[in-house]
C-alpha positions as CSV (number, residue, x, y, z in Angstrom):
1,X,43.0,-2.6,6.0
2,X,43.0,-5.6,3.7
3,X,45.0,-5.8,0.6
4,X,44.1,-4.3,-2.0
5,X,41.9,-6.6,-4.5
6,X,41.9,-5.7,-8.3
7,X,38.4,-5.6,-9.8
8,X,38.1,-4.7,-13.7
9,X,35.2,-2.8,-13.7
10,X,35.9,0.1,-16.9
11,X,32.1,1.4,-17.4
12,X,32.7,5.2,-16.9
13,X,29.9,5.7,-14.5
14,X,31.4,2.9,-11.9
15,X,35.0,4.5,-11.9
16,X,34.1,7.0,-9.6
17,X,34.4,6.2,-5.6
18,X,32.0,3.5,-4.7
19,X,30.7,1.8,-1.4
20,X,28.7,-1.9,-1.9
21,X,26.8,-2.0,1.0
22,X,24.9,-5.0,2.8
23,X,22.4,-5.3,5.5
24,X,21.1,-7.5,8.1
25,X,18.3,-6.6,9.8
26,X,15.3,-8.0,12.3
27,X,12.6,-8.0,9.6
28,X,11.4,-6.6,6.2
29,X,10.3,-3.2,6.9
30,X,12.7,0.1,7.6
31,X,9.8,1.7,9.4
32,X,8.9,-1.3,12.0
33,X,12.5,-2.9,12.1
34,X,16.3,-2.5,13.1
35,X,19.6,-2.9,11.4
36,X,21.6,-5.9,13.5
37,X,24.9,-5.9,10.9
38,X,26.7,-3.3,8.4
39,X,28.9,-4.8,6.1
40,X,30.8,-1.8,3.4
41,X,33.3,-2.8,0.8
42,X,34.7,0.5,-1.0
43,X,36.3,0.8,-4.2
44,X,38.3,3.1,-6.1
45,X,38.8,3.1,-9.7
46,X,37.9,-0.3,-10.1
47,X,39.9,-1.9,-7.1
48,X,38.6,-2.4,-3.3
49,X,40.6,-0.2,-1.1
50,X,38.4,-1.0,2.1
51,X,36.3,-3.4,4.0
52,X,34.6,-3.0,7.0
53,X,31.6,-4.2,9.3
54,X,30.1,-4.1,12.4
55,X,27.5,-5.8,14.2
56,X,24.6,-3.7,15.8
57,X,22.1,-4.0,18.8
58,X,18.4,-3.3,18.0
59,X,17.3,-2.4,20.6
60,X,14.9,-5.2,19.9
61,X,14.6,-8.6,20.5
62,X,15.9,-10.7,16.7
63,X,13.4,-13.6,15.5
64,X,14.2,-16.8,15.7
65,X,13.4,-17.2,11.7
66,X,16.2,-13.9,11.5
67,X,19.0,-15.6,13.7
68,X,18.3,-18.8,11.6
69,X,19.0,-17.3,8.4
70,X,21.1,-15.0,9.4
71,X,23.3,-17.1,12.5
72,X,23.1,-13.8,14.2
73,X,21.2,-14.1,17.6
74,X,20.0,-11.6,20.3
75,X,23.6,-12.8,22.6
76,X,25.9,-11.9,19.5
77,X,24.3,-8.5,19.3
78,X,23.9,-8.3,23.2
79,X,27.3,-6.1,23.4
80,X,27.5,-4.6,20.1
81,X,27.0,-0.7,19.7
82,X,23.5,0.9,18.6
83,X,23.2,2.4,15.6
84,X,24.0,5.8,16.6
85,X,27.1,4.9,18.2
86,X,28.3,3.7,14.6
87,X,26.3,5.9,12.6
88,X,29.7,8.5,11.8
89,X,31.5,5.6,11.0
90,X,29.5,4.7,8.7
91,X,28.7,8.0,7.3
92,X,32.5,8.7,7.0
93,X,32.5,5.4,4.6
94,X,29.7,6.5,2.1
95,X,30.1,10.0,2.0
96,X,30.7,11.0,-1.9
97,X,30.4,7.6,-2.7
98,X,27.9,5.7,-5.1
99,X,25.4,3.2,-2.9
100,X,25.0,0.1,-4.7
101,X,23.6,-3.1,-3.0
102,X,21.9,-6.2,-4.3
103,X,17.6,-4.7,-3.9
104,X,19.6,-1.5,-2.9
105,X,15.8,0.3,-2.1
106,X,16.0,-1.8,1.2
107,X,19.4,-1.3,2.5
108,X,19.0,2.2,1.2
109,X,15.9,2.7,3.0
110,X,17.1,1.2,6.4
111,X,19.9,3.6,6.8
112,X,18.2,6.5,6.2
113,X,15.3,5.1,8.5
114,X,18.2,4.9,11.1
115,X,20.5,7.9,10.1
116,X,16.4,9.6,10.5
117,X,15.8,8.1,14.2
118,X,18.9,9.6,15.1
119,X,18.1,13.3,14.0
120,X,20.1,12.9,10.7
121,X,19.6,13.0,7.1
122,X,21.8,10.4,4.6
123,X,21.5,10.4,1.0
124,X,23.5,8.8,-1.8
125,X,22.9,8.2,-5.4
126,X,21.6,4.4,-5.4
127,X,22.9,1.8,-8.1
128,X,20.7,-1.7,-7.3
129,X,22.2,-4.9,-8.9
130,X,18.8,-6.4,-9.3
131,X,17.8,-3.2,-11.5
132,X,20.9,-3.7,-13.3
133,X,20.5,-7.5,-13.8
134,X,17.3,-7.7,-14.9
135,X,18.3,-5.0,-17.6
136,X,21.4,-6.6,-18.6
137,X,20.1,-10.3,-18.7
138,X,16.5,-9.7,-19.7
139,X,16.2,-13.0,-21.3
140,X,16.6,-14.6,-17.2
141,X,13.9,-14.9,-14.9
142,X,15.2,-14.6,-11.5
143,X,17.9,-12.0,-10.3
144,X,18.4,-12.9,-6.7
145,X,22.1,-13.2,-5.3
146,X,21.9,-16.9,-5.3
147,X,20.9,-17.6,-8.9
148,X,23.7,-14.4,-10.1
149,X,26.2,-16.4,-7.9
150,X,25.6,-19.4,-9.6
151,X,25.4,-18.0,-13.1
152,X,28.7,-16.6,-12.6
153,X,30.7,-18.7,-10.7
154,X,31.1,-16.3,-8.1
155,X,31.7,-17.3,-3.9
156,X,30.8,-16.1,-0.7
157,X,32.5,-17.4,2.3
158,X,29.5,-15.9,4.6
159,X,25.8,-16.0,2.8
160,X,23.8,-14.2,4.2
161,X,26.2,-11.9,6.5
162,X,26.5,-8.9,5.9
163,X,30.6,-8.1,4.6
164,X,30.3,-11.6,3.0
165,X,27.3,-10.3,0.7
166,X,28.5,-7.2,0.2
167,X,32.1,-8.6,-0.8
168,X,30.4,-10.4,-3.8
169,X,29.2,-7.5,-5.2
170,X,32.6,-5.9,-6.9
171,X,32.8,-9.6,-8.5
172,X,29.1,-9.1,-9.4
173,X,29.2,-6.0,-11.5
174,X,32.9,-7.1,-12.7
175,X,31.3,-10.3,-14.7
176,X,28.2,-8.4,-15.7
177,X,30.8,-6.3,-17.8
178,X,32.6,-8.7,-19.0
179,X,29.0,-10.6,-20.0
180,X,28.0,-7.8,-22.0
181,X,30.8,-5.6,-22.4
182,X,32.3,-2.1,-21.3
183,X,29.4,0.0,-23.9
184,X,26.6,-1.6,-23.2
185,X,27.3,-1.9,-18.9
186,X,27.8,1.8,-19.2
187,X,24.7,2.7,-20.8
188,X,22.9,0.7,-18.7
189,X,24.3,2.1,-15.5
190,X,23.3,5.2,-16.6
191,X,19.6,4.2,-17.8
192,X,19.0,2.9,-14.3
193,X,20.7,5.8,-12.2
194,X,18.1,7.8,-14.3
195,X,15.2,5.9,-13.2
196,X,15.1,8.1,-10.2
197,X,15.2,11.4,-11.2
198,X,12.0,13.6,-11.3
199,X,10.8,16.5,-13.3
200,X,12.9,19.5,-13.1
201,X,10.1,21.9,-11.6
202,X,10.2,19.4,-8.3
203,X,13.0,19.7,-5.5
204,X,15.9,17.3,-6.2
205,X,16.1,16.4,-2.3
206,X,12.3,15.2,-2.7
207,X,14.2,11.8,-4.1
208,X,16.0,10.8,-1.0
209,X,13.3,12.7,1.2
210,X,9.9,10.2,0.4
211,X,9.9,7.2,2.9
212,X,9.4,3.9,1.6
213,X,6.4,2.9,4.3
214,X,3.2,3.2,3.6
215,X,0.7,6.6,3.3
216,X,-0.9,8.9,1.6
217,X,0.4,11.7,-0.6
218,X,-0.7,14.9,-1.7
219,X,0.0,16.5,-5.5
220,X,0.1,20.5,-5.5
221,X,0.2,22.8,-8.4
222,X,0.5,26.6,-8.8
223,X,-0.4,28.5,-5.9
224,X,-0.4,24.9,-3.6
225,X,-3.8,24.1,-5.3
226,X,-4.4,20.4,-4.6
227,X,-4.3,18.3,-7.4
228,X,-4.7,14.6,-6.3
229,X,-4.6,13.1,-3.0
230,X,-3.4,9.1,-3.1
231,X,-2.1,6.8,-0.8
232,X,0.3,3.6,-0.7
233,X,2.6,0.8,0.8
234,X,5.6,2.5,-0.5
235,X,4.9,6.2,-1.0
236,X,8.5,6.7,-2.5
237,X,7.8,4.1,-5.1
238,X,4.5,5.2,-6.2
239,X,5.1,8.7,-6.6
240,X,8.1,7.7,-8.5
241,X,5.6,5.6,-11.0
242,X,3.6,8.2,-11.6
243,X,6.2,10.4,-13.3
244,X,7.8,7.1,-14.7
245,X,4.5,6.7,-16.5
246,X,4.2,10.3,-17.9
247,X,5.0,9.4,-21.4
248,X,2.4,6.1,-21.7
249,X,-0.9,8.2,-20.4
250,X,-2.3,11.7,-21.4
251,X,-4.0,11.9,-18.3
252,X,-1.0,11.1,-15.8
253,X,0.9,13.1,-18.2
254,X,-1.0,16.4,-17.7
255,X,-1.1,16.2,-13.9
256,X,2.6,15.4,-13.1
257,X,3.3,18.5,-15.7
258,X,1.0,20.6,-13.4
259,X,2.6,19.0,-9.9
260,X,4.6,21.9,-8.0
261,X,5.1,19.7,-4.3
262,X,4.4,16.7,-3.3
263,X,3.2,16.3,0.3
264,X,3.0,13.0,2.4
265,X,1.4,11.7,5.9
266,X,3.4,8.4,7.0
267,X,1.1,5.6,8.4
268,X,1.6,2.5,9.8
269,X,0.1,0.2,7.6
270,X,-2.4,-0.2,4.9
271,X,-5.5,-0.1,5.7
272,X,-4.4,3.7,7.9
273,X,-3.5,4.9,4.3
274,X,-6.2,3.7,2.6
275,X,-9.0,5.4,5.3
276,X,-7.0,8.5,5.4
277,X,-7.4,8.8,1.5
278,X,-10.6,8.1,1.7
279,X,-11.5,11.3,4.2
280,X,-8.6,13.7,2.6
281,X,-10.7,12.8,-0.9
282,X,-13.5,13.9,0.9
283,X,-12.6,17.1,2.9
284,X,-10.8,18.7,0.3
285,X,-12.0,17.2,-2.8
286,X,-8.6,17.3,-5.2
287,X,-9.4,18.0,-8.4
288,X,-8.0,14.8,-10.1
289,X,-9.8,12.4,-8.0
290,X,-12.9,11.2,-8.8
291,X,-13.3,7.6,-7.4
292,X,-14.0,8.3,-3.9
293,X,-15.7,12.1,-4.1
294,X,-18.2,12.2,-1.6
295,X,-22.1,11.4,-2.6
296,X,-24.1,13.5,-0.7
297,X,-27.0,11.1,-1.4
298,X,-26.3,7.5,-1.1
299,X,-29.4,5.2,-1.3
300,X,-30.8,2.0,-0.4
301,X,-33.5,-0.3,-0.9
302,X,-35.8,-1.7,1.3
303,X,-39.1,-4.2,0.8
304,X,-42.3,-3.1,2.3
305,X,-45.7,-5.0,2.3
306,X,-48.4,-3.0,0.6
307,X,-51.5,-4.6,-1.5
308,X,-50.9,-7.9,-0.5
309,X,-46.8,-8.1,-1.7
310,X,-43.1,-7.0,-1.2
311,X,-42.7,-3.3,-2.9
312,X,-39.3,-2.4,-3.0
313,X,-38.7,2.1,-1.8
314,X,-35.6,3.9,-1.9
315,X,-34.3,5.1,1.5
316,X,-31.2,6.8,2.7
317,X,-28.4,5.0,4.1
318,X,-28.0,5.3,7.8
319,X,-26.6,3.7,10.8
320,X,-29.5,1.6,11.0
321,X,-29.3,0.1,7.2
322,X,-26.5,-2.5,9.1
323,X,-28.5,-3.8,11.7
324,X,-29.0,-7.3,11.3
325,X,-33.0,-7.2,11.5
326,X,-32.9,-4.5,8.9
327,X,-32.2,-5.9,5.1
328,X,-31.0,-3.2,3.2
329,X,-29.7,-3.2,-0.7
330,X,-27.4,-1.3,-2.5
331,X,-25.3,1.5,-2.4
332,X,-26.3,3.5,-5.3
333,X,-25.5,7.2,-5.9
334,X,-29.2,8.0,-6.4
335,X,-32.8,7.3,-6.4
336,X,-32.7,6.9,-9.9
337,X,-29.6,4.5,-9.9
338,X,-31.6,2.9,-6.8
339,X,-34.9,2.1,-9.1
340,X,-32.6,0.9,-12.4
341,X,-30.8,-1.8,-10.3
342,X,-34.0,-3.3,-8.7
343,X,-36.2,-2.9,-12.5
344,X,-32.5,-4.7,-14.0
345,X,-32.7,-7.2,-11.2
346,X,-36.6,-7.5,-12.1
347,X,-36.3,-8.3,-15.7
348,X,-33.0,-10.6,-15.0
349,X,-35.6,-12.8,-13.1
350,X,-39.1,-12.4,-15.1
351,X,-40.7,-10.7,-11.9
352,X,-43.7,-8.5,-12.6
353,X,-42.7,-4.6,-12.4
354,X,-46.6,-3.8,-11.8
355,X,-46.7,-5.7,-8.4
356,X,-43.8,-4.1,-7.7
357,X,-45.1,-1.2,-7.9
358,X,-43.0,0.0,-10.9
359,X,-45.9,0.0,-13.6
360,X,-49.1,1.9,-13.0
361,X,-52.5,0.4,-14.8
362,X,-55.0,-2.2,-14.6
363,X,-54.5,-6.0,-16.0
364,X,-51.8,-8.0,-17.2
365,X,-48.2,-6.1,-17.3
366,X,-46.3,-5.8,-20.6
367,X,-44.0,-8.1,-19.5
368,X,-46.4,-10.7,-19.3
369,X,-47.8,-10.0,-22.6
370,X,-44.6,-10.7,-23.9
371,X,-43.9,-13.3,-22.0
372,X,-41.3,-12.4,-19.6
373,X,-43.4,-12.2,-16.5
374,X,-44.7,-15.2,-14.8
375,X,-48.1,-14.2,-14.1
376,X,-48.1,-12.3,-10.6
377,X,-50.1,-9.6,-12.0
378,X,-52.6,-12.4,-13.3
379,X,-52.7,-14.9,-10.6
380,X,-50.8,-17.2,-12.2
381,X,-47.9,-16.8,-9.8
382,X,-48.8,-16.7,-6.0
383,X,-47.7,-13.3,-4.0
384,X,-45.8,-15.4,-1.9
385,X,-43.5,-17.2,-4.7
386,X,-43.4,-13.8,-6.1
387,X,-41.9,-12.6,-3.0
388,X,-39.8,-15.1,-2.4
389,X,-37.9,-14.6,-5.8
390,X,-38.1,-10.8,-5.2
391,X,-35.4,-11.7,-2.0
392,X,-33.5,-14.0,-4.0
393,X,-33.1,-11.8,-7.3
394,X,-31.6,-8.7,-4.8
395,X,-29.8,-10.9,-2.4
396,X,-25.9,-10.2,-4.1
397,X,-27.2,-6.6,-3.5
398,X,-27.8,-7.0,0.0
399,X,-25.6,-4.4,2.6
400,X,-23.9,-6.6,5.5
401,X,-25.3,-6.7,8.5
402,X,-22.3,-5.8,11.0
403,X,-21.4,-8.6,12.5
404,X,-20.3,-7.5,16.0
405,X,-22.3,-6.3,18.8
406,X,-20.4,-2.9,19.2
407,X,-17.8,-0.7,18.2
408,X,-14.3,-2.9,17.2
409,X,-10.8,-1.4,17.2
410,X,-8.5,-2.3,14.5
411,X,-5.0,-2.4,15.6
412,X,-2.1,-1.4,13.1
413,X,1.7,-0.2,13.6
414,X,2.3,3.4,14.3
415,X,3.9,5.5,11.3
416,X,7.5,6.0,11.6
417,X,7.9,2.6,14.2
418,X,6.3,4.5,16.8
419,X,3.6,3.1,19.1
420,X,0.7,0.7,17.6
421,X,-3.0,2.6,17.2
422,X,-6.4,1.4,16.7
423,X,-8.4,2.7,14.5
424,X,-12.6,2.7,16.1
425,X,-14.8,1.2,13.6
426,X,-18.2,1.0,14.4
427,X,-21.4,-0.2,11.8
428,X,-18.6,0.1,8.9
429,X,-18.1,3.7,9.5
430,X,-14.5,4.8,10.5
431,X,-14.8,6.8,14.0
432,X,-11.1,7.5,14.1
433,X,-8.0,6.6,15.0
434,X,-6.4,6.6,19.1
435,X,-3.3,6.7,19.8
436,X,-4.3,5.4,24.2
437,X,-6.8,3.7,25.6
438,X,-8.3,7.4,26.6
439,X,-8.9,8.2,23.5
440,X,-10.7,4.7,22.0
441,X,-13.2,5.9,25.2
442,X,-13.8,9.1,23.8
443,X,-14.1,7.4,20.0
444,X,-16.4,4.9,21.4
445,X,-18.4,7.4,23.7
446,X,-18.8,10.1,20.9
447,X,-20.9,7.2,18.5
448,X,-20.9,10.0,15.6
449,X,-22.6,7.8,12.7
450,X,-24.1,10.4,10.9
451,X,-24.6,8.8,6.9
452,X,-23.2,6.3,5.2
453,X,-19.8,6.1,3.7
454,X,-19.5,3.6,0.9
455,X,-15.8,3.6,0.6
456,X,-15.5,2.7,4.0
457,X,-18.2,0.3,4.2
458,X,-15.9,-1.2,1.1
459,X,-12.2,-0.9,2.9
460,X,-13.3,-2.4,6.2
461,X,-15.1,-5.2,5.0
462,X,-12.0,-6.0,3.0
463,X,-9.9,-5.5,6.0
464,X,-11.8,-7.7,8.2
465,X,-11.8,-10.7,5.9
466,X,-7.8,-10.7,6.0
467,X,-6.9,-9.5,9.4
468,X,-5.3,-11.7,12.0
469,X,-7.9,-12.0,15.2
470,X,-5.1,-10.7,17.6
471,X,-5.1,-7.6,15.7
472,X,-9.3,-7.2,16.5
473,X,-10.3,-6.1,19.7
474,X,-14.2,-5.5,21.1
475,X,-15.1,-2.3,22.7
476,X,-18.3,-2.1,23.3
477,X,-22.0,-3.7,23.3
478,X,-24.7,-1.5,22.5
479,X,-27.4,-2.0,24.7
């Protein structure tokens, strides 16, 4: 064990035992990646007393952009011991111990990812020196490690390596104290050791217990009646917001008074979580959701020729509404949503609502009379024109066709780091998600469009203008 380095640090709530802990790891996510290095400094009333670090193999390969920032490369890790191996060793050194780290949510949430892998559970009350930072010095913009280095003259003998991060961090909170003094560093310690602490009626373990991935999660009051159903990138962070926010909004306030459990279904990305909120809505219909409750009659519009011109009729949205021959507009919620938009679009661009079928009578329509029809209803304006501006006034209406010949698959990380699936989209509808190639064949085969789902039709279009073409594979071509 090193000497013993004194450390003034005299806030009360960081004289108890204390580990600064740094990571390196093969990517950004606890749920996808590994944990290559563990560095752990420990201090005791103020002083280090410890210092200690191993490297650790991944079991999977290390980017070349990781081993460039960090130096650490997949031969350096080749003999090192998995996680497991070292995981009682570094139990043994944070057991009772305050967790602080610089963005301590990611070192945080890679050990438990690991300590979970390996059948365990690890938890720790959290102190993150970017929290505290951006408290303390307010009137700064950036926080990083680099920039609070710099501001306080501080030195690291290995950036970017796991002890020599870690070993900054005593000097770190030592000259935020002496910045702002022993009162004020107290009370802020506090204030942000706070920040995670949920309503009394809630399980205290539900802290350490919510991942950090992304999902959906379920509120339940009295009797497990579900309140609200909502999904995320970080489902420990947004559940946390929502009782963070209880005192700025009535409405959040009421439910998270009325939340008993909270529930959760990992997934491996985003656009998983935001499907499978989009169906839970659905199914069971939470009574705090309202956005993507299901519409038992979603319309369309469609032009027909009749007396010589383009009419416009409401229909109901099908399978067929996305073929690419068939122009369909909308969605709307209802037939008489369906006839607003197209008389809204109508008066927008002066077309006549009696060739459209829209005003019933002989002669000139009002519109004209007033002079906010161009005459189709006269002669004055030719069918055709009249057509033709018809198309163009409805055209940012207009449903996409889908574009591919066939059923696509979607591919996305498994929840938890566990094997990829694809999720079987087919005419904007969401068939479901396979886990093997057996069952994108029974997805495909089953072809189960029944309706029209706007919120799906919304997600996947979304999805498809970002996603990386490796990530979209073609099943099938309808004959």
């Amino acid at each position: 064990m090193p000497n013993a380095v004194p450390v003034a640090l005299k806030a009360r709530s960081l004289q108890g035992p204390i580990a600064c802990v740094d990571l390196e790891t093969t990517g950004g996510t606890a749920v996808q990646h590994r944990i290559i290095e563990v560095g752990i400094v420990l201090l005791e009333g103020g002083e280090v007393t410890d210092e200690w670090s191993t490297l650790v193999q991944p079991g999977v390969s290390i980017p070349s952009t990781i081993a460039a920032f960090t130096g650490i490369d997949n031969g350096m890790v080749a003999d090192a011991p998995a996680f497991a191996d070292v995981r009682g060793d570094v139990r043994r050194r944070l057991a009772g111990r305050l967790f602080v780290a610089h963005n301590a949510r990611f070192d945080y949430g890679f050990l438990r990812a690991e300590f979970r892998r390996a059948g365990e559970k690890f938890s720790a009350p959290v102190l993150c020196t970017v929290k505290l930072s951006r408290v303390l010095f307010a009137e700064h913009a950036r926080h990083n490690l680099d920039t609070l280095m710099e501001r306080f003259g501080l030195a690291c003998d290995q950036r970017h390596r796991a002890l020599g991060d870690a070993q900054v961090l005593p000097a770190l909170l030592a000259a935020m104290e002496r910045n702002r003094g022993p009162g004020r560093m107290d009370e802020v310690v506090e204030s942000v050791l706070g920040e995670t602490r949920l309503p009394p009626q809630l399980a205290a373990e539900l802290a350490d217990d919510l991942p950090e991935g992304p999902g959906v999660y379920l509120f339940r009051g009295e009797g497990g009646a579900l309140l609200y159903v909502g999904k995320s990138r970080n489902l420990r962070s947004r559940v946390f917001d929502h009782f963070a926010a209880e005192h700025r909004s009535g409405k959040e306030s009421k439910l998270t008074r009325q939340v008993r459990d909270v529930e959760w279904i990992e997934t491996g990305g985003e656009l998983g979580a935001l499907l499978l909120e989009s169906k839970l809505v659905k199914q069971l219909a939470p009574t705090a959701n309202r956005r993507l409750r299901r519409s038992d009659l979603l319309c369309g519009v469609r032009l027909r020729a009749q007396a010589g011109a383009l009419r416009p009729e409401v229909v109901a949205l099908d399978a067929a509404s996305f073929d690419p021959e068939t122009i369909t507009y909308g969605p709307v919620r209802s037939e008489r949503d369906a006839w607003r938009a197209v008389e809204g679009k109508a008066r927008e661009a002066t077309l006549c609502l009696k060739v459209l079928g829209r005003e019933p009578g002989a002669g000139s329509c009002f519109a004209y009379q007033l002079g906010r029809c161009r005459g189709a209803c006269t002669g004055k304006e030719t069918l055709a024109l009249h057509d033709a501006r018809l198309q163009l006034a409805l055209a940012s209406l207009r449903l996409q066709p889908w574009p591919f010949a066939g059923a696509v698959g979607i591919r996305e990380p498994g929840a938890g780091g566990s094997a990829p699936v694809m999720h079987v989209i087919d005419r904007w509808q969401h068939l479901g998600t396979a886990r093997d190639p057996e069952e994108v064949a029974a997805l495909v085969g089953a072809q189960s469009l029944d309706g029209f789902d706007a919120d799906s039709y919304r997600l996947i279009g979304r999805c498809l203008q970002r996603i990386h073409r490796r990530d979209l594979v073609m099943l099938d071509a309808r004959e």
